[in-house]
Structures are given as C-alpha cells and as structure tokens.
C-alpha positions in Angstrom: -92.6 175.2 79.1 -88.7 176.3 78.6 -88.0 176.5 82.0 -90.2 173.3 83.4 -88.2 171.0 80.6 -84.9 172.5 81.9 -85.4 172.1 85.1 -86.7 168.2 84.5 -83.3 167.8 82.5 -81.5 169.3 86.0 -83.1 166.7 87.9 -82.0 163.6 85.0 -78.4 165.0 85.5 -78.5 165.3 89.5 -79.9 161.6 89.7 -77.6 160.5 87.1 -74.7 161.8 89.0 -76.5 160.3 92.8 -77.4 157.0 91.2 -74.1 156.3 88.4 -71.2 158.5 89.3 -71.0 159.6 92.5 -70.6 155.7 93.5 -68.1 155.1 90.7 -65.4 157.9 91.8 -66.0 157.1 95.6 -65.6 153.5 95.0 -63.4 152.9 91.9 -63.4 150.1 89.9 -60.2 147.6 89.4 -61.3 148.7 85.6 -62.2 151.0 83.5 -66.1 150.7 82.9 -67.5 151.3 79.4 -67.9 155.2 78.6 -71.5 156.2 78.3 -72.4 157.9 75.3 -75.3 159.4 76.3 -72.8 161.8 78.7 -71.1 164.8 77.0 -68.1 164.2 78.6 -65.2 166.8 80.0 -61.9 168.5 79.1 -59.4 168.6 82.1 -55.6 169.3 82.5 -55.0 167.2 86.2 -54.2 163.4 84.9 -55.7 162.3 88.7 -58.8 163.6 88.1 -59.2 162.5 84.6 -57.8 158.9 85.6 -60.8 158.6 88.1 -63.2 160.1 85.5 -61.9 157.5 82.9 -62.4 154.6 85.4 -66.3 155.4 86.2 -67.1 155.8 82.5 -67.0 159.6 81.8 -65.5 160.2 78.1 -62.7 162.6 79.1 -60.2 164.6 77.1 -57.0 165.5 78.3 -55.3 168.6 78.0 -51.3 168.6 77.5 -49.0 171.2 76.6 -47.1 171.0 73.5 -43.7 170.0 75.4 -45.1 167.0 76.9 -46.1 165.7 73.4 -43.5 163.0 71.9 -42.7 164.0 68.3 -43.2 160.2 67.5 -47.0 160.9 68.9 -49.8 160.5 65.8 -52.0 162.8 66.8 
C-alpha cells in the first residue's frame, strides 16, 4: 500500500511540474504569479534561478552570506 500511494504522489508531482511549472519557467510571466501553497517550496543560493522560481509561483528562500546582508536589514 506504501509503495502504490508513493508512487501515485510521484505521478501528482510529475504532472504538476508538466502541466504548471514547466510552462511558467520556459515562458515567464511579465509578473510574478501568486505562490502556491500547496508546493513545499526550495532553498537556493543563484538569485537567477530563484528570480524565475519566484515568477512561476514557487515559494523560494534565498540563501545569502552574512556580508551581503545590510546592517539596516530587519531580519
């Protein structure tokens, strides 16, 4: 039963990404579309990447070192 349900979940992800995503990053949009909160999201350190994440609706954290931080940054 384990491995049929994760394997059906596999699928919902791969047509997720075919149907939503994969159109988004190959054809971005002038704006950023609403994030979807059913998606877990990602951590990433390239600001490209994220950028095109952000634009198709992927909640996205980015990763910066310490130096790049202004002290006047609330974080």
């Amino acid at each position: 039963v384990a491995q049929v349900q994760r394997t059906l979940l596999d699928i919902h992800a791969l047509l997720n990404y075919i149907e939503i995503l994969h159109p988004l990053l190959t054809s971005p949009p002038s704006k950023p579309v609403h994030a979807n909160p059913t998606w877990m999201g990602c951590f990433m350190k390239k600001t490209q990447i994220c950028k095109s994440f952000y634009f198709a609706g992927v909640p996205v954290w980015l990763i910066r070192h310490q130096e790049f931080i202004p002290d006047t940054m609330n974080i």
